[in-house]
N, C-alpha and C positions, 0 to 999 in steps of 0.2 A: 251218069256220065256228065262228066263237065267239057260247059263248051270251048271249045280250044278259041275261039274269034277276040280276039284281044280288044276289038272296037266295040266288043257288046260290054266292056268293063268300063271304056270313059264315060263321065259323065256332062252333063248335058252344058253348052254356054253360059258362064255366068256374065253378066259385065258389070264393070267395075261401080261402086256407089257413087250417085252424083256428090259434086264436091258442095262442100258448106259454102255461106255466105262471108266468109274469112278465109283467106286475105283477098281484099277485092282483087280485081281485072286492073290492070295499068290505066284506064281510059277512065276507069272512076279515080281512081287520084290527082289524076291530070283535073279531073272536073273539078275535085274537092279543092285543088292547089288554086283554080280559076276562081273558085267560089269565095275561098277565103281573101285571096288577092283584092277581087272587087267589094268586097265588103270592108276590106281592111282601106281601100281606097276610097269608098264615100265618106267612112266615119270622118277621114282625112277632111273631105271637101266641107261635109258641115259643120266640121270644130271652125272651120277655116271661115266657112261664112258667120258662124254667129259671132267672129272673135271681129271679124271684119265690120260687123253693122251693131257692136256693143256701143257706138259714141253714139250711135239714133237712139239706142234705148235708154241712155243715159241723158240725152238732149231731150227725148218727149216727158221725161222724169220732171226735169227742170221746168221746161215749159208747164205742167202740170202744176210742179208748186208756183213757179209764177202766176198761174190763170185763180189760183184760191188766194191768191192776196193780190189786188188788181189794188193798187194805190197810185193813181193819177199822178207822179210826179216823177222829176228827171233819173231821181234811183232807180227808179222801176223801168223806165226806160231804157237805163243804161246796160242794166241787169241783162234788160231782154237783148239789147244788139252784142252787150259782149257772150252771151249762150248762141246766137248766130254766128258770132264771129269767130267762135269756138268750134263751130259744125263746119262751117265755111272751111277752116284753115286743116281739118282734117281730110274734108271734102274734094276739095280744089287747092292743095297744097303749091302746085305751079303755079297758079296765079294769085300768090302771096296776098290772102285777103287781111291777114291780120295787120298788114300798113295801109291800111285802104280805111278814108275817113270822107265825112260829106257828100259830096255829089257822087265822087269815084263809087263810094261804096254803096251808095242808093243805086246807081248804074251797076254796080255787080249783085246786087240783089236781086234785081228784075232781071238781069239779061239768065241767070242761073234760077229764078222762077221757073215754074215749070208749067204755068197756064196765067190768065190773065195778065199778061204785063202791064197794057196800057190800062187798064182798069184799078189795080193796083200803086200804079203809080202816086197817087194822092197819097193814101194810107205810107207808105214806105216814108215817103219824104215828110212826114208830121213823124215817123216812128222816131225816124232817125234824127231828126231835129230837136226833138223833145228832149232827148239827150242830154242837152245841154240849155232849154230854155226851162227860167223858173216855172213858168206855167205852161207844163206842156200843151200840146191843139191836138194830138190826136188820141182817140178813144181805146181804152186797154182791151176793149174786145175786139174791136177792127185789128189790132199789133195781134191780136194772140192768132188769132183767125188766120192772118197774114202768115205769123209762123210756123203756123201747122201745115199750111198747105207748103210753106218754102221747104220746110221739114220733111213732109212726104213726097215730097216730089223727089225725091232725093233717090237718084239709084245709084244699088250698094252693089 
């Protein structure tokens, strides 16, 4: 005899398969949108700063070849203050160092030093004089020294 109960024929809960790892949740794309945004945002700021501090790496270049041929005279001299005054004018573009000669521009040397001024003061004014005198007085390592530190001191 068959049983007439109609409930002894269902069968039992199934629940449904948990869902795959595709297509995410909305809160991971949001994050992914986050993620690429800010990534896409630094690559921004470091293109931005090397392109901003490529005239330092091109001025320590200079100074470099400068310091392997140190020849004691007013070319080498002149050499070195127009590579500062090439940094300067990129540097400090408002206060127009590229017209700034003699005392003016020993005075904007030191005041945009960035440690020893008054120490410095001798060296700068034999650098800058040298310039223009046949025998220069000050020593190509005291100039070079001088510009590496005016050089680093430099913020980009």
């Amino acid at each position: 005899m068959m049983e007439q109960d109609p409930l002894s024929q269902l069968r039992d809960i199934h629940l449904p398969q948990p869902g795959g790892f595709w297509p995410p949740a909305p809160g991971w794309w949001l994050l992914l949108a986050i993620v690429i945004a800010l990534g896409i945002l630094a690559f921004l700021l470091a293109r931005r700063k090397l392109r901003k501090n490529r005239w330092l790496k091109t001025a320590h270049a200079e100074l470099d070849r400068l310091e392997q041929t140190p020849t004691p005279d007013s070319e080498w001299f002149g050499a070195l203050n127009a590579l500062l005054k090439q940094a300067a004018r990129i540097r400090y573009p408002e206060r127009l160092p590229e017209s700034l000669s003699g005392e003016s521009w020993i005075r904007f040397l030191l005041d945009t030093s960035p440690k020893d001024r008054i120490a410095s003061r001798p060296v700068v004014e034999a650098m800058v004089n040298s310039s223009w005198q046949p025998k220069p007085e000050c020593q190509t390592g005291d100039a070079v020294a001088f510009a590496r530190v005016w050089l680093g001191g430099q913020k980009c």
